[in-house]
VEXDREN-516264 format. One record per residue: residue in three letters; chain; x, y, z of N, C-alpha, C in turn. Coordinates in pm, whole numbers. Layout:
! VEXDREN-516264
R    aa   ch      nc1      nc2      nc3     cac1     cac2     cac3      cc1      cc2      cc3
R   ALA    A        X        Y        Z        X        Y        Z        X        Y        Z
...
END
This chain:
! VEXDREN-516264
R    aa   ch      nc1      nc2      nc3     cac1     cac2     cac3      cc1      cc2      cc3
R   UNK    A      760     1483     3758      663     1388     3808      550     1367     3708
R   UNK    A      481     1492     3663      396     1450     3561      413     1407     3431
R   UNK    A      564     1359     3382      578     1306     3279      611     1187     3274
R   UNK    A      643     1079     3431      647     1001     3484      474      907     3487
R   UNK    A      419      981     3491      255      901     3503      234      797     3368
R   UNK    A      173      690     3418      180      567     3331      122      636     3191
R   UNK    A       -8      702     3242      -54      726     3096       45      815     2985
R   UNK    A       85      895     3008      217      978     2929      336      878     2930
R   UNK    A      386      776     3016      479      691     2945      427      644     2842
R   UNK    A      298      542     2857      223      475     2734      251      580     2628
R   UNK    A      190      688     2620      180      738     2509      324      746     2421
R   UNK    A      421      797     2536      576      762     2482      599      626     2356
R   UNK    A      570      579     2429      596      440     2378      506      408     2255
R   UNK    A      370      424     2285      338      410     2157      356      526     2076
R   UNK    A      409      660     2080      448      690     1947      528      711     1925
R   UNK    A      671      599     2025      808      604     1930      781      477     1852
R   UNK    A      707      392     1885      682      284     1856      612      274     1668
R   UNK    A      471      410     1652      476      442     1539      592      477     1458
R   UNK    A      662      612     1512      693      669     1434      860      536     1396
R   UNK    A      858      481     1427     1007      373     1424      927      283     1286
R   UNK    A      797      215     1367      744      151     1227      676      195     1096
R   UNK    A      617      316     1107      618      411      987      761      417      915
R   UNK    A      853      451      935      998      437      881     1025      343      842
R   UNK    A     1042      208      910     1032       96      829      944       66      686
R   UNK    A      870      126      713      773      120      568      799      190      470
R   UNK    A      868      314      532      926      420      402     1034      353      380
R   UNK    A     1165      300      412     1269      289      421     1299      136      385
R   UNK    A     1220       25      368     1187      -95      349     1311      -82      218
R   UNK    A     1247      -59      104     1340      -69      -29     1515       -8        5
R   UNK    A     1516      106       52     1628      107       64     1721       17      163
R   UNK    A     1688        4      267     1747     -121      381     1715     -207      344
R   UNK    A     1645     -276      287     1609     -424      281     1666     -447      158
R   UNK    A     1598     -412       13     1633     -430     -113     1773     -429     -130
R   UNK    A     1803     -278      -97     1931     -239     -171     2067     -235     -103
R   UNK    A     2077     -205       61     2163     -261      141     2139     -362      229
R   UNK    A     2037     -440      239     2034     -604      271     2072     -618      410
R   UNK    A     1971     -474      494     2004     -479      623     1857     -573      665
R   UNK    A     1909     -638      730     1741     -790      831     1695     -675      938
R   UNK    A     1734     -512      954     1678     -509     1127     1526     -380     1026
R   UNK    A     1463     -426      971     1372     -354      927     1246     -462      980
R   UNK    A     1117     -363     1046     1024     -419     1089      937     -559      964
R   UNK    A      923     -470      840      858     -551      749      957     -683      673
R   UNK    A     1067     -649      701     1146     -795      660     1139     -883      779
R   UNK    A     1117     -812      931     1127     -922      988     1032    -1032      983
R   UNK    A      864     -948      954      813    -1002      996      779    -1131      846
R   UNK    A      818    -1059      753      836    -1181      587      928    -1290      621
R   UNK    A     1020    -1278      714     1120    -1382      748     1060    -1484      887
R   UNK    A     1029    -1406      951      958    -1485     1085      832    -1507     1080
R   UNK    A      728    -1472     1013      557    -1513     1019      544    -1605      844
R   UNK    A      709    -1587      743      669    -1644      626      534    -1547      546
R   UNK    A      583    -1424      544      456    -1334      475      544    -1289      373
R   UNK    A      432    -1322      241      504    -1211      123      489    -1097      182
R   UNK    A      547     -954       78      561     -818       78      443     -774      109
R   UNK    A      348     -792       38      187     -729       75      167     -757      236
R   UNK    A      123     -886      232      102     -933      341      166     -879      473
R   UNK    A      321     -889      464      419     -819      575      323     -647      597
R   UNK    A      338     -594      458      301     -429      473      145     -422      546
R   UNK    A       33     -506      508      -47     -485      589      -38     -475      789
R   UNK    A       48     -650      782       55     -656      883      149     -575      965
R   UNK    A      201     -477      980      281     -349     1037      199     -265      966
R   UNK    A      115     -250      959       10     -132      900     -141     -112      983
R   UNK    A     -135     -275     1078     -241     -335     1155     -236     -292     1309
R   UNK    A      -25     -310     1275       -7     -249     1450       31     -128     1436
R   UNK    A       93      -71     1323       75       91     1306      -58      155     1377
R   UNK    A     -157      137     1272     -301      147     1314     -366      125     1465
R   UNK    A     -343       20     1523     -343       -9     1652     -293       70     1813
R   UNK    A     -147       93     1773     -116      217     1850     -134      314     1798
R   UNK    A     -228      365     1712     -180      490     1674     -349      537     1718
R   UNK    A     -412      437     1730     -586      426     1778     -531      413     1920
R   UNK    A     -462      346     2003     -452      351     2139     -346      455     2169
R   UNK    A     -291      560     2134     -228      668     2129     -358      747     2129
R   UNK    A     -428      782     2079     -551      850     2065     -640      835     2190
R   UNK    A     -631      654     2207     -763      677     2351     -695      733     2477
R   UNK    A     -518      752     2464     -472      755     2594     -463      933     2605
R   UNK    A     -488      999     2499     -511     1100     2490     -649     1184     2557
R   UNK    A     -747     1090     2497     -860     1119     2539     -908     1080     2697
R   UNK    A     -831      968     2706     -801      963     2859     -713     1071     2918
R   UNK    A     -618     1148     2917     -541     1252     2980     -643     1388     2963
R   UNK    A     -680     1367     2879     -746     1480     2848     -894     1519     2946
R   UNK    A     -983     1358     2926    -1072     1356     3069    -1059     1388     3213
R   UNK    A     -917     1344     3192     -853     1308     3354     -846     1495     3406
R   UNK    A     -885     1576     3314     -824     1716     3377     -706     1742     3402
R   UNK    A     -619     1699     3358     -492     1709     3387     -498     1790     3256
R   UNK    A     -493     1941     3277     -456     2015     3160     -334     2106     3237
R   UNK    A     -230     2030     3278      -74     2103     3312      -23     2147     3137
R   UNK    A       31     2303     3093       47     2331     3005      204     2251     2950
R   UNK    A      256     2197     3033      391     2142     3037      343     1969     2959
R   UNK    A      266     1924     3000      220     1763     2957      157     1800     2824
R   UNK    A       31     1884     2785      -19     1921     2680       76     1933     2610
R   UNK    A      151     2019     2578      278     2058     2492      342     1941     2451
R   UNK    A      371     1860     2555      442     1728     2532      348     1654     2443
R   UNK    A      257     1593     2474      154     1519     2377      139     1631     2262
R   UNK    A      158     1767     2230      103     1792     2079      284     1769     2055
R   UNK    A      364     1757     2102      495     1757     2064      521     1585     1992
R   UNK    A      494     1506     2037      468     1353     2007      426     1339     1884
R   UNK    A      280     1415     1861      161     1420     1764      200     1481     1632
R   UNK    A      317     1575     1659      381     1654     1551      482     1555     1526
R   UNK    A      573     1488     1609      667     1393     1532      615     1314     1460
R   UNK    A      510     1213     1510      458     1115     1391      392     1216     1276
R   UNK    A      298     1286     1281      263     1399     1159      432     1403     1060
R   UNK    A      520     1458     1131      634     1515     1056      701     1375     1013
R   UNK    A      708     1274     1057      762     1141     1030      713     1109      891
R   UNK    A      587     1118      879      555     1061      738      531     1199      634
R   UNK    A      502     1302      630      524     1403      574      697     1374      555
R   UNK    A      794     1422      637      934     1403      579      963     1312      465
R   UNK    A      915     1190      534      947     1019      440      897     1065      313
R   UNK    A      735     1155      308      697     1163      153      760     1263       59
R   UNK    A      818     1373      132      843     1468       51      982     1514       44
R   UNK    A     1111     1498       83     1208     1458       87     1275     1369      -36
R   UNK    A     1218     1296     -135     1308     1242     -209     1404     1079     -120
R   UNK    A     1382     1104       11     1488     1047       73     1416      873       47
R   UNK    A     1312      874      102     1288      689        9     1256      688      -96
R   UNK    A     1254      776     -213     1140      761     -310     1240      728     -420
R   UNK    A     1213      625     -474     1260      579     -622     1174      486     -739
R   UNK    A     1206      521     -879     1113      419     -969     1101      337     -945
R   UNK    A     1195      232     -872     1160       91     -820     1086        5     -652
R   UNK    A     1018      163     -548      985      177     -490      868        1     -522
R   UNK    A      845      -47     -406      729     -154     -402      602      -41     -378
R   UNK    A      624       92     -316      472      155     -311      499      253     -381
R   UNK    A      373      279     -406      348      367     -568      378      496     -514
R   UNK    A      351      492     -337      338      635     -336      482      758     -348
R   UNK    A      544      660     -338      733      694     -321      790      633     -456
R   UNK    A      697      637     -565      752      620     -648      797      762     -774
R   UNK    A      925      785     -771      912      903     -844     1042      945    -1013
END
């Protein structure tokens, strides 16, 4: 029942919702560039809004940012609410560690990173 409450679905959602579009951003060059798959967030949105590369990366960087700030208030909302059940807590630092581990993996892994990377930071 208490993992059923709107506020812990929300939070669900927005951080599969990060951690899916964080990946797209690591993973952009390899799906998009090099196997020429269309289901990547930042090609869609270069194909459907007409945004160069920059432009696309900000904008999935805007709604990254966005849930990842309303992931935070819904926190601070559960957290007001007194609802400190050790079973829901666990769950929300369990969420908080996937997106943490989502982009830690993407950076240090080797697994997107190449000289021809569009971001410098996966460039290796």
């Amino acid at each position: 029942e208490l993992f059923r409450l709107p506020l812990v679905q929300r939070m669900r959602q927005l951080c599969t919702r990060v951690v899916a579009l964080t990946n797209d951003l690591f993973s952009f060059e390899k799906e998009v560039l090099w196997h020429g798959n269309p289901n990547n967030f930042v090609h869609v949105l270069r194909m459907n809004q007409g945004l160069g590369l920059e432009e696309a990366v900000y904008a999935a960087l805007d709604l990254i940012n966005a849930d990842t700030d309303a992931f935070i208030a819904c926190e601070e909302a559960l957290l007001a609410s007194r609802l400190t059940d050790p079973r829901v807590l666990a769950y929300v630092e369990g969420m908080k560690a996937w997106i943490r581990g989502n982009v830690h993996w993407s950076l240090v892994t080797g697994r997107y990173s190449s000289p021809t990377s569009p971001f410098p930071e996966l460039r290796r």
